[in-house]
PDB file of N, CA, C and O in Angstrom:
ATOM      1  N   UNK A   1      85.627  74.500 106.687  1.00  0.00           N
ATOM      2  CA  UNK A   1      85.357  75.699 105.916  1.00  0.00           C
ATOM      3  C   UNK A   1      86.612  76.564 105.899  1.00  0.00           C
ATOM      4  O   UNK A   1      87.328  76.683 106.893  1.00  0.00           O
ATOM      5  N   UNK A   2      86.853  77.162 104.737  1.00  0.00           N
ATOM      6  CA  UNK A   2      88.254  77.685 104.483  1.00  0.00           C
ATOM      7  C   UNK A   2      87.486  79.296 104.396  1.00  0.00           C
ATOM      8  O   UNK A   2      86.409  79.505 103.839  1.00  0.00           O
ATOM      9  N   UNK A   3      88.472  80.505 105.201  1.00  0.00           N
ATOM     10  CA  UNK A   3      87.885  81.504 105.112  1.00  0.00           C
ATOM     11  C   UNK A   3      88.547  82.527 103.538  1.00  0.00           C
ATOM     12  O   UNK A   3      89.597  82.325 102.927  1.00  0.00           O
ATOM     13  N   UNK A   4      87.831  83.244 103.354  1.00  0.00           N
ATOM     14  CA  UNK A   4      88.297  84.309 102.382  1.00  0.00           C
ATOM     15  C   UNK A   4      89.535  84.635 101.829  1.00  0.00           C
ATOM     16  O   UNK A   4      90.116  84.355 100.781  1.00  0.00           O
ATOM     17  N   UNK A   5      89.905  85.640 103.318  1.00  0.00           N
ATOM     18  CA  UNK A   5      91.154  86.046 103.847  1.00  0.00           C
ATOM     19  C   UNK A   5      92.062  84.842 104.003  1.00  0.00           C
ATOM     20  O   UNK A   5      93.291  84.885 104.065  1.00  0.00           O
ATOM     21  N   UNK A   6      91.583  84.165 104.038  1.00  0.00           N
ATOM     22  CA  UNK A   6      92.757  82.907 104.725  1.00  0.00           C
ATOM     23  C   UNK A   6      93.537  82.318 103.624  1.00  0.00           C
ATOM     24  O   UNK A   6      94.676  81.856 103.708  1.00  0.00           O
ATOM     25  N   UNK A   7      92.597  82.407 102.321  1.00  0.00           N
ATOM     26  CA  UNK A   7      92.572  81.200 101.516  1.00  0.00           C
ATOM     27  C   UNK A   7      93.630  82.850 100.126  1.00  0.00           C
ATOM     28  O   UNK A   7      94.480  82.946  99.241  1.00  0.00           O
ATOM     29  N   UNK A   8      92.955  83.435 100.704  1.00  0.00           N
ATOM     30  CA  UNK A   8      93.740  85.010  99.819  1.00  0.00           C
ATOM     31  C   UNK A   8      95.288  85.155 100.308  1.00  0.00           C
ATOM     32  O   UNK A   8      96.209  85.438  99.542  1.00  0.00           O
ATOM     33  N   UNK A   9      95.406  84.951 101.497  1.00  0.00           N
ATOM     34  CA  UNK A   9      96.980  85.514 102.029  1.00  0.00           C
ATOM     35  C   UNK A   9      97.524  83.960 101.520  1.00  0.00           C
ATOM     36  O   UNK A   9      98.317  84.032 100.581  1.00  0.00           O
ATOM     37  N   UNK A  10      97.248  82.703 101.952  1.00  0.00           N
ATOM     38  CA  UNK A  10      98.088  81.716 101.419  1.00  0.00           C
ATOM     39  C   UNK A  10      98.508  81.874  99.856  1.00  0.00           C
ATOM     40  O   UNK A  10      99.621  81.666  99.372  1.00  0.00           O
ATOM     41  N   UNK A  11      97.176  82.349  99.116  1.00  0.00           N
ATOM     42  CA  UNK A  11      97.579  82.104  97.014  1.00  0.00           C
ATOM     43  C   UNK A  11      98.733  83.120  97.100  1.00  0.00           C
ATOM     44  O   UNK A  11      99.618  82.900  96.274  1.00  0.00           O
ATOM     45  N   UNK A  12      98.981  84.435  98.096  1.00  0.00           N
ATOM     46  CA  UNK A  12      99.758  85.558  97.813  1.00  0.00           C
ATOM     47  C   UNK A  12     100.920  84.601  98.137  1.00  0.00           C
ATOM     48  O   UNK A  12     101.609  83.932  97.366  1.00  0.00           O
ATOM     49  N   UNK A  13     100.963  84.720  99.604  1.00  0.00           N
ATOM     50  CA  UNK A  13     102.157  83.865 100.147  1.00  0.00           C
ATOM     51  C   UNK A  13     102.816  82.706  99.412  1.00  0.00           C
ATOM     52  O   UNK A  13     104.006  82.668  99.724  1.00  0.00           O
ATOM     53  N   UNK A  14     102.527  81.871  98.663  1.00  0.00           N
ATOM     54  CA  UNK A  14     103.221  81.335  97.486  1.00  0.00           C
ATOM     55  C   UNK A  14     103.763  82.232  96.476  1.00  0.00           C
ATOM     56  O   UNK A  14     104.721  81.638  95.981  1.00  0.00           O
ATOM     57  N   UNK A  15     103.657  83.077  96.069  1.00  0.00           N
ATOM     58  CA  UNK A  15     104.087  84.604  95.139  1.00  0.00           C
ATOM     59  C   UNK A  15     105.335  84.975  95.721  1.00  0.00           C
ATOM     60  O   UNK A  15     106.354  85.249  95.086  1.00  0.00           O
ATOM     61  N   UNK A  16     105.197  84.971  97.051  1.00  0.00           N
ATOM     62  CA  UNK A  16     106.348  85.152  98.209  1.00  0.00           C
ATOM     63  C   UNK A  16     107.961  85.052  97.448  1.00  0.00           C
ATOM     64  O   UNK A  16     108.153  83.973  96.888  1.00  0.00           O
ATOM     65  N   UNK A  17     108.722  85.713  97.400  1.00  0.00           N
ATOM     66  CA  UNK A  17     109.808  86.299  97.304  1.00  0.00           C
ATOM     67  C   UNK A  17     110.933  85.762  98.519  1.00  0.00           C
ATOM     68  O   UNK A  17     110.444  85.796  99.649  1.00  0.00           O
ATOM     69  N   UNK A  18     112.113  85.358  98.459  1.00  0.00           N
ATOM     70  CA  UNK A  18     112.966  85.158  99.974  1.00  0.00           C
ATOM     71  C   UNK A  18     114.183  85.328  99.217  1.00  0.00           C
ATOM     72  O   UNK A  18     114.319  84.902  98.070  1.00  0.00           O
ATOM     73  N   UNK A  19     115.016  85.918  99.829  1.00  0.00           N
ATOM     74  CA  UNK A  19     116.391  86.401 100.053  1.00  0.00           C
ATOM     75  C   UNK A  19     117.535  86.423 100.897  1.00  0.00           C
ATOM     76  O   UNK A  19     117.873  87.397 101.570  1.00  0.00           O
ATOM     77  N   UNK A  20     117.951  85.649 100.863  1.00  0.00           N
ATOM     78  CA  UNK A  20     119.010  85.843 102.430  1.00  0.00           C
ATOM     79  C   UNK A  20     119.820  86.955 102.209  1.00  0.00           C
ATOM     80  O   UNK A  20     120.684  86.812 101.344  1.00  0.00           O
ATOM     81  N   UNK A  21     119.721  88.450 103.005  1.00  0.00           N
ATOM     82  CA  UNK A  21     120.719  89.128 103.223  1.00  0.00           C
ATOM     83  C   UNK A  21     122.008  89.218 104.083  1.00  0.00           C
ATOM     84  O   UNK A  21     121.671  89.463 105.241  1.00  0.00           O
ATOM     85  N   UNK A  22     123.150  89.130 103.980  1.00  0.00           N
ATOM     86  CA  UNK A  22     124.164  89.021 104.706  1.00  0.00           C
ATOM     87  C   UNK A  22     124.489  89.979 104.868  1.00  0.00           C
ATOM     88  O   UNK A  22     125.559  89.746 105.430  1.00  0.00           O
ATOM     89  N   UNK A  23     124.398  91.151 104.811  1.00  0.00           N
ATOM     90  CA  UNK A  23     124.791  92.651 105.743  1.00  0.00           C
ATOM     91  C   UNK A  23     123.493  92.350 107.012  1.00  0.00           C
ATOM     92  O   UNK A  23     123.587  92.684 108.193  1.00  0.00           O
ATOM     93  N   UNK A  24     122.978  92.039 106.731  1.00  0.00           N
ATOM     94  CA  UNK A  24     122.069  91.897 108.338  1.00  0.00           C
ATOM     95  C   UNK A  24     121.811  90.636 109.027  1.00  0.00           C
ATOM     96  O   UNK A  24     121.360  90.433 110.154  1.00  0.00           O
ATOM     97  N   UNK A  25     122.271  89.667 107.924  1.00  0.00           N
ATOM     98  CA  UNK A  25     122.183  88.224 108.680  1.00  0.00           C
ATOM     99  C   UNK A  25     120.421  87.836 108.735  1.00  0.00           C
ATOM    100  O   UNK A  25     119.790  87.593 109.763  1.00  0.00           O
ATOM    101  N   UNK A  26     120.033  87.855 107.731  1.00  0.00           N
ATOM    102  CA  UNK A  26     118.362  87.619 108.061  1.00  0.00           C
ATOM    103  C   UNK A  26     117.869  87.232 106.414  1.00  0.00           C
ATOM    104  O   UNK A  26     118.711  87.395 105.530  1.00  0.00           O
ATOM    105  N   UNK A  27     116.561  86.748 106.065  1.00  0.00           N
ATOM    106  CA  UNK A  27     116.027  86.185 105.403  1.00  0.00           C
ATOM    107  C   UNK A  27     114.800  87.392 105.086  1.00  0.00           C
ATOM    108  O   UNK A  27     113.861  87.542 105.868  1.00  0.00           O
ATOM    109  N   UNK A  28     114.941  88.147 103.942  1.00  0.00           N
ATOM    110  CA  UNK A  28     114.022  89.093 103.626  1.00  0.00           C
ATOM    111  C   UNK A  28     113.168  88.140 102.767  1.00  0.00           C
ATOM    112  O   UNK A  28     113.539  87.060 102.307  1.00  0.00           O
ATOM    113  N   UNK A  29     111.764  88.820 102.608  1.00  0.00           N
ATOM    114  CA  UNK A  29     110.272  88.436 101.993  1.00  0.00           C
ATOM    115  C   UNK A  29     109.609  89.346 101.792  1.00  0.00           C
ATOM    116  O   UNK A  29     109.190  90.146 102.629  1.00  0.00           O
ATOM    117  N   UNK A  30     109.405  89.338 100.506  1.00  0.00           N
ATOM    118  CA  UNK A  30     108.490  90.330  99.693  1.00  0.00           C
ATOM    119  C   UNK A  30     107.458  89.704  99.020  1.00  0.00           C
ATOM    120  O   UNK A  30     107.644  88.519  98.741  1.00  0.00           O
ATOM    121  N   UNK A  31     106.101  90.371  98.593  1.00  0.00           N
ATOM    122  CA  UNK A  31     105.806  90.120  97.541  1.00  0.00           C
ATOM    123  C   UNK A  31     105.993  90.947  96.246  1.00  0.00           C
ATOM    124  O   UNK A  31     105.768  92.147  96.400  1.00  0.00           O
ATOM    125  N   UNK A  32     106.280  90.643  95.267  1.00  0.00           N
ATOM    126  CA  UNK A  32     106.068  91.611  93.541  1.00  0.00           C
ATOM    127  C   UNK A  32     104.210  92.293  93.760  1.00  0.00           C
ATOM    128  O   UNK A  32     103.180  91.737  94.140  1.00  0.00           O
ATOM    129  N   UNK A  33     104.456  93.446  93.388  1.00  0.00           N
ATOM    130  CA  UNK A  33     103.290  93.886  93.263  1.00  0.00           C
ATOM    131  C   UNK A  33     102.534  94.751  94.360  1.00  0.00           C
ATOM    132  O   UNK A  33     101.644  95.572  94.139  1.00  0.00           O
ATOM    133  N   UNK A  34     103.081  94.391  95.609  1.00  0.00           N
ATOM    134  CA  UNK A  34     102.515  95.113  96.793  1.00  0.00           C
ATOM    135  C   UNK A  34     103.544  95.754  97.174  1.00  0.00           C
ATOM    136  O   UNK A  34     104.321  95.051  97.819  1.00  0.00           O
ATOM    137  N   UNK A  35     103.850  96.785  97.035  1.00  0.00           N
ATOM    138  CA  UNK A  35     104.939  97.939  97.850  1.00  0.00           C
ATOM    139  C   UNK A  35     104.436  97.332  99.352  1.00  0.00           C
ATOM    140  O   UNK A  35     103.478  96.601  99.605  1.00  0.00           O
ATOM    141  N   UNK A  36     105.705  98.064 100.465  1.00  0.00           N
ATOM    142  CA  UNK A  36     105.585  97.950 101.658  1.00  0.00           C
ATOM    143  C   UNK A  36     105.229  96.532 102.232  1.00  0.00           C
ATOM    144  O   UNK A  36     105.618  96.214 103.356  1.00  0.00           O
ATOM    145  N   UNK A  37     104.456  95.651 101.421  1.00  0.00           N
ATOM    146  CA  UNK A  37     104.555  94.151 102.327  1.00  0.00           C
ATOM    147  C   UNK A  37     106.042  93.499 102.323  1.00  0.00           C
ATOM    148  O   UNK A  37     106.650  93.027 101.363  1.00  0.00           O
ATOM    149  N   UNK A  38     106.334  93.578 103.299  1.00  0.00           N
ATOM    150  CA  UNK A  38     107.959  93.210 103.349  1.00  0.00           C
ATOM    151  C   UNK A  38     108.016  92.876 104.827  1.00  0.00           C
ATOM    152  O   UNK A  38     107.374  93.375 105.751  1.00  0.00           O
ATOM    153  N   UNK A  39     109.181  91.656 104.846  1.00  0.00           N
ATOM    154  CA  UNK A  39     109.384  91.028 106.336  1.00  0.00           C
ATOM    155  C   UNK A  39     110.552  90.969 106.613  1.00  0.00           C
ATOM    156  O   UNK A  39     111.226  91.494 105.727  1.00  0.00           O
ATOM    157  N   UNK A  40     111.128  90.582 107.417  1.00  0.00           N
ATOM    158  CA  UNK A  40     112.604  89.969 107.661  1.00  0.00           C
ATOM    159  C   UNK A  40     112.619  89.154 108.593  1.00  0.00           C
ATOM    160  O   UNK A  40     112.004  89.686 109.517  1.00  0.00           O
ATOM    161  N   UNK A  41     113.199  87.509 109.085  1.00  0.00           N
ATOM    162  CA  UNK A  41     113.402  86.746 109.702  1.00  0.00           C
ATOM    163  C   UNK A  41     114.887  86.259 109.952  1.00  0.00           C
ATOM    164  O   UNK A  41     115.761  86.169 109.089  1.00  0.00           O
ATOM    165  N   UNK A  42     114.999  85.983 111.206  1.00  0.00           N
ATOM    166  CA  UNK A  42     116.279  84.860 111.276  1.00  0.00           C
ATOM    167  C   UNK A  42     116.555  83.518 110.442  1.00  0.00           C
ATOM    168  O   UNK A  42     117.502  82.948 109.900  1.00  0.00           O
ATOM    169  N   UNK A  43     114.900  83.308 110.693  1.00  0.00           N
ATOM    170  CA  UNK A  43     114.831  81.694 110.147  1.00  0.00           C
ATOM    171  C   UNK A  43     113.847  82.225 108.771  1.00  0.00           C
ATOM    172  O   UNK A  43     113.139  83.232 108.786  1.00  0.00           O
ATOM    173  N   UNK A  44     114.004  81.297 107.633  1.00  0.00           N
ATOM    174  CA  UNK A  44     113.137  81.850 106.204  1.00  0.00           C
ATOM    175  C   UNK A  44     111.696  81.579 106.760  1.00  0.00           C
ATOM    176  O   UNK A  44     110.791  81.747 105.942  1.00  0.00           O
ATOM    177  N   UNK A  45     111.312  81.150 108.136  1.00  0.00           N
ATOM    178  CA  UNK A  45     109.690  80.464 108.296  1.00  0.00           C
ATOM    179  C   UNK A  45     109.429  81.693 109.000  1.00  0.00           C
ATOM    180  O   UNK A  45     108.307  82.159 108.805  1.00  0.00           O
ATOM    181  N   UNK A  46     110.169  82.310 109.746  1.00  0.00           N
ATOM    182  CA  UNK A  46     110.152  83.521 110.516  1.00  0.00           C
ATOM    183  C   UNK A  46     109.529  84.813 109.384  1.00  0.00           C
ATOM    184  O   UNK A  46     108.519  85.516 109.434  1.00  0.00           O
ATOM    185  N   UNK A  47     110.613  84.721 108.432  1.00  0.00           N
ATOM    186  CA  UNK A  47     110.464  85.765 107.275  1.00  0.00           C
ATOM    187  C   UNK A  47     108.894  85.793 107.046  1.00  0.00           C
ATOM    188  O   UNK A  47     108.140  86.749 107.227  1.00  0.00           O
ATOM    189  N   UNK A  48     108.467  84.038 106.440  1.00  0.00           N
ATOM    190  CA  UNK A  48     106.984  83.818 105.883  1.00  0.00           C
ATOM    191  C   UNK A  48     106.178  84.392 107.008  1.00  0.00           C
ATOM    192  O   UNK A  48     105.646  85.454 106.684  1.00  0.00           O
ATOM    193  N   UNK A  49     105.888  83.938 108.440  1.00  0.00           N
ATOM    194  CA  UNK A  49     105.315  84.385 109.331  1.00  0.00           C
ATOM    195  C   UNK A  49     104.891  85.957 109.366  1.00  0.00           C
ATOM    196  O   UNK A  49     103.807  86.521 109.512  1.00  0.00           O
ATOM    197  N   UNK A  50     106.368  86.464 109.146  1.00  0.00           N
ATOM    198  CA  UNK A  50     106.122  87.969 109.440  1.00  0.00           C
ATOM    199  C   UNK A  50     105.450  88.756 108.220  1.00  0.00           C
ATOM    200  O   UNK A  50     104.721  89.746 108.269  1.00  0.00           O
ATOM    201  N   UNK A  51     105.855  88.110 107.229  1.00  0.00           N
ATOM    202  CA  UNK A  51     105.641  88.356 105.839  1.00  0.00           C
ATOM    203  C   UNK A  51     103.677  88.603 105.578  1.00  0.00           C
ATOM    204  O   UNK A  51     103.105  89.409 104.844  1.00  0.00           O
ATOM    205  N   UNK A  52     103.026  87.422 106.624  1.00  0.00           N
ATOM    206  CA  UNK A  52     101.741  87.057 105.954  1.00  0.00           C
ATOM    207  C   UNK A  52     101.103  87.812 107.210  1.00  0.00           C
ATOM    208  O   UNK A  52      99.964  88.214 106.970  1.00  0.00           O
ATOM    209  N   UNK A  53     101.572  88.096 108.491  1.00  0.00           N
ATOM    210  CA  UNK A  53     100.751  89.114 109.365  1.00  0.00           C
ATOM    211  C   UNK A  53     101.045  90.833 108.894  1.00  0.00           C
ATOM    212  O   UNK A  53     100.251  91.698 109.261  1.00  0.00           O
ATOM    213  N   UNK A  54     102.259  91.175 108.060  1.00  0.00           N
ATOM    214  CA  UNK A  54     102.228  91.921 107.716  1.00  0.00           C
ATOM    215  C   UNK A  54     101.146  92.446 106.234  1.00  0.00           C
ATOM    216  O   UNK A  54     100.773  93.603 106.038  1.00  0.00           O
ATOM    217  N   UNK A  55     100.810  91.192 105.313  1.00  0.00           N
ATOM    218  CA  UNK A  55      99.961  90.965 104.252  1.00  0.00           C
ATOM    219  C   UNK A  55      98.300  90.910 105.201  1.00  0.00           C
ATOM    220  O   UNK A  55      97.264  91.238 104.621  1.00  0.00           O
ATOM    221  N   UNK A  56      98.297  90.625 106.124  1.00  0.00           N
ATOM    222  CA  UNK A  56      96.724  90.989 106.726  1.00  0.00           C
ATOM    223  C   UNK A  56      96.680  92.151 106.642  1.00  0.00           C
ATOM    224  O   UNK A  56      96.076  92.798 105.786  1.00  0.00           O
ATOM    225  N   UNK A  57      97.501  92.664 107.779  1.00  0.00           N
ATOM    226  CA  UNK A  57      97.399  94.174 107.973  1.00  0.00           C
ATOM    227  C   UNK A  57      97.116  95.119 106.672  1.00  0.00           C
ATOM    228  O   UNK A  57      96.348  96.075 106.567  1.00  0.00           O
ATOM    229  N   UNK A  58      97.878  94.610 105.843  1.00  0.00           N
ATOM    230  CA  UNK A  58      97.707  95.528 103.994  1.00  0.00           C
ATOM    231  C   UNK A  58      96.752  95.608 103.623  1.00  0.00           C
ATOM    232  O   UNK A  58      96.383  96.628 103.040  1.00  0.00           O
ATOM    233  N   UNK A  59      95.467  93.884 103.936  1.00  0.00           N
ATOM    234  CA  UNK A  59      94.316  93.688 103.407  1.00  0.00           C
ATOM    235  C   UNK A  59      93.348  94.590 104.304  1.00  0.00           C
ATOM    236  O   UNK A  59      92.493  95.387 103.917  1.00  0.00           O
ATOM    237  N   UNK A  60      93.731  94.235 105.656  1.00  0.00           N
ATOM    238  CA  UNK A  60      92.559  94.973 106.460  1.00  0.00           C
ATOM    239  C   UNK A  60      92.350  96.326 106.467  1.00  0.00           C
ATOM    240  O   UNK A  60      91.244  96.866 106.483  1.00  0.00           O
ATOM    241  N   UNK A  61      93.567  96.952 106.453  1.00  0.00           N
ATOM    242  CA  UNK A  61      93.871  98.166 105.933  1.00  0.00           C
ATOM    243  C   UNK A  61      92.842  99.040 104.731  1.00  0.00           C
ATOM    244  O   UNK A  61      92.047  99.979 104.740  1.00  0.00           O
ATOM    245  N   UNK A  62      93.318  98.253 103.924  1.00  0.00           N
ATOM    246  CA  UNK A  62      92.351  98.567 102.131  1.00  0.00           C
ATOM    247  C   UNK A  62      91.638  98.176 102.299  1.00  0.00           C
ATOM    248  O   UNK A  62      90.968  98.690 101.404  1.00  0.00           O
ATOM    249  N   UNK A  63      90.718  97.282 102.980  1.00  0.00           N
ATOM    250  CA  UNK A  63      89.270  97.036 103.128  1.00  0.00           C
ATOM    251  C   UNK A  63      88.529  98.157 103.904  1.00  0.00           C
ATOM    252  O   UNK A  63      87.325  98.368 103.763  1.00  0.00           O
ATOM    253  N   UNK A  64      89.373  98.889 104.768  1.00  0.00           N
ATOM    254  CA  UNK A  64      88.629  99.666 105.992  1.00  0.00           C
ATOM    255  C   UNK A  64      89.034 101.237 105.116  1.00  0.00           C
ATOM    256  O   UNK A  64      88.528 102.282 105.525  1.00  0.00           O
ATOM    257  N   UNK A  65      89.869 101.237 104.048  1.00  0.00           N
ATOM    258  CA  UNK A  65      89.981 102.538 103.516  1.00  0.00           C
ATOM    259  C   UNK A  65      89.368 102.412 101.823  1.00  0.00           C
ATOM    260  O   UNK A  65      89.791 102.971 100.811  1.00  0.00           O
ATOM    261  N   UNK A  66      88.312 101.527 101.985  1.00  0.00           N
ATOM    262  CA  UNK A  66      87.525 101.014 100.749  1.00  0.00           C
ATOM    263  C   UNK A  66      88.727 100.929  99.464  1.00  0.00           C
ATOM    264  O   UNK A  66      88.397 101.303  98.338  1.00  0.00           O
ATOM    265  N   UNK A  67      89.752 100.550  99.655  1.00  0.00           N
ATOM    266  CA  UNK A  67      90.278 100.260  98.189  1.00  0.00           C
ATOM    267  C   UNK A  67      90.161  98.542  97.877  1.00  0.00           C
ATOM    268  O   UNK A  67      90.103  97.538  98.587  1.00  0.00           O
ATOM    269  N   UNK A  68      90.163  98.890  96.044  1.00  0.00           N
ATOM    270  CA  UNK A  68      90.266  97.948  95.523  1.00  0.00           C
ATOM    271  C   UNK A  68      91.817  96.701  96.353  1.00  0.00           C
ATOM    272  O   UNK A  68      92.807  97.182  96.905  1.00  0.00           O
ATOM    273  N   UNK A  69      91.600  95.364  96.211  1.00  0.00           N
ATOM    274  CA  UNK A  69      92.087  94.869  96.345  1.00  0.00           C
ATOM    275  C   UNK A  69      92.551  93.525  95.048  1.00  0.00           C
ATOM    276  O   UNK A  69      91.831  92.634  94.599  1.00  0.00           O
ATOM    277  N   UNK A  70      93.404  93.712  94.861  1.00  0.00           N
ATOM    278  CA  UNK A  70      93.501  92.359  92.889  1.00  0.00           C
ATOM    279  C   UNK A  70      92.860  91.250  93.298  1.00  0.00           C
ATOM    280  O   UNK A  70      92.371  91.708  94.331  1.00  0.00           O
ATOM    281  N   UNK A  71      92.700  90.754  93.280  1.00  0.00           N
ATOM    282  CA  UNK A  71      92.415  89.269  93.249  1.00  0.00           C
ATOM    283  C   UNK A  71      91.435  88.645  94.217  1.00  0.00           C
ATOM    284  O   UNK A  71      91.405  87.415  94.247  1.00  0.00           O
ATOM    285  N   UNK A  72      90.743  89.230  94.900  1.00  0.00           N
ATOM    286  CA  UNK A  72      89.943  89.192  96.230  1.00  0.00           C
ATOM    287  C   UNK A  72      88.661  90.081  96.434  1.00  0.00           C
ATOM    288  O   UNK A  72      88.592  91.236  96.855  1.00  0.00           O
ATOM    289  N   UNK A  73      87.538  89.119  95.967  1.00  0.00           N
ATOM    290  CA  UNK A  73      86.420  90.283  96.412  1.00  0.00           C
ATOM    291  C   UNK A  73      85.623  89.246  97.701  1.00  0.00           C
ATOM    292  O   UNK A  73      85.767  88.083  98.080  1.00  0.00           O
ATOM    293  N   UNK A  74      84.858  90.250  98.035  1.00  0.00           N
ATOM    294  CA  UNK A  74      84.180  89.656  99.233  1.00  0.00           C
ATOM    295  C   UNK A  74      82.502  89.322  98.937  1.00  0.00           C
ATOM    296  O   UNK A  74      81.869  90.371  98.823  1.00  0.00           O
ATOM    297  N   UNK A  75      81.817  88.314  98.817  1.00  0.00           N
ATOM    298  CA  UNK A  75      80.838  87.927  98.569  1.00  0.00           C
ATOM    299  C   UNK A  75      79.609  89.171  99.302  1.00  0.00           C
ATOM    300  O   UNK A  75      79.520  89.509 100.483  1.00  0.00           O
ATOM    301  N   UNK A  76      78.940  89.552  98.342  1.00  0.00           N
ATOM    302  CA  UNK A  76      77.831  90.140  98.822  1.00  0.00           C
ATOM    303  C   UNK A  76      76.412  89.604  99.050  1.00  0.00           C
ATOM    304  O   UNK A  76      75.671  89.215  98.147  1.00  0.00           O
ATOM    305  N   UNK A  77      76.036  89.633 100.722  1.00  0.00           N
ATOM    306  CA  UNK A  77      75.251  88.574 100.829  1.00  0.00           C
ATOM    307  C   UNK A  77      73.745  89.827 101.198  1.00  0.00           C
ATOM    308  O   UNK A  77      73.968  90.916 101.727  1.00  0.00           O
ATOM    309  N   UNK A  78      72.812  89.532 100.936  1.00  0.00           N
ATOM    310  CA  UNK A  78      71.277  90.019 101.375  1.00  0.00           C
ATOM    311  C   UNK A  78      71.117  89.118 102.856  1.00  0.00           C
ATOM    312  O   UNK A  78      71.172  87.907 103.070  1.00  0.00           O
ATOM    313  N   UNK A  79      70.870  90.428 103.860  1.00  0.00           N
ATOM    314  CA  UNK A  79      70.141  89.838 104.861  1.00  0.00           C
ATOM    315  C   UNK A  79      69.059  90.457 105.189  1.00  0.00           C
ATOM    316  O   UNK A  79      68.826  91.666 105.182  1.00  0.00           O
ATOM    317  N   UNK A  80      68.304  89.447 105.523  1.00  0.00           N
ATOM    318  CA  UNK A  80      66.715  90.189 105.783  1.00  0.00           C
ATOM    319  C   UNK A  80      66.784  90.639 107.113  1.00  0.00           C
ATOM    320  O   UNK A  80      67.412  89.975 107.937  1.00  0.00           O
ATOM    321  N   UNK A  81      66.075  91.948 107.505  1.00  0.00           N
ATOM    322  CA  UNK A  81      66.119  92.741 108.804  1.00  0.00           C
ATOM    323  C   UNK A  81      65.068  92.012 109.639  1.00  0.00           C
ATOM    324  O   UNK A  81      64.242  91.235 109.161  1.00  0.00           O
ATOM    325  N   UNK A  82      65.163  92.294 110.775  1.00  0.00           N
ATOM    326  CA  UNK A  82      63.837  91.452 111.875  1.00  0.00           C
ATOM    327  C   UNK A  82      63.216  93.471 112.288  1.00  0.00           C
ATOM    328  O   UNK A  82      63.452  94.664 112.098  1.00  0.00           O
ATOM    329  N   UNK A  83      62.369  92.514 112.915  1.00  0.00           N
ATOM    330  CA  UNK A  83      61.355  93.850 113.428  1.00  0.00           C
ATOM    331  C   UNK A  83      61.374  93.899 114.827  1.00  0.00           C
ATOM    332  O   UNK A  83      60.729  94.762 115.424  1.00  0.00           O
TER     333      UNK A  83
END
């Protein structure tokens, strides 16, 4: 079973952006479209890594401050209450 979130940060993470900067010696990662999700690594896997725990945090974030999120809704399920 593939989760929500899981299956949401990978479609972003292909969108993924990489750059090698040489004033700092590191491998920047962005995505287009999300201000502030941004990483930097030594290694470009480092960059992705930091890149996609920083893209949770964005999601969990806007989920817990009720904003819309593009491309990602969360299934609304009915549960029946016990007594």
């Amino acid at each position: 079973m593939e989760l929500a979130l899981s299956k949401y940060i990978e479609k972003l993470l292909n969108r993924a952006k990489y750059e090698y900067d040489d004033s700092v010696k590191q491998w920047a990662a962005w995505i287009e479209g999300l201000p502030g999700v941004y990483a930097q690594g030594q290694k470009i896997e480092e960059a992705r890594q930091e890149l996609a725990s920083t893209l949770e945090e964005h999601i969990l974030i806007s989920i817990s401050e009720r904003k819309l999120i593009p491309g990602f809704e969360l299934s609304k399920k009915l549960y029946a209450k016990t007594r």
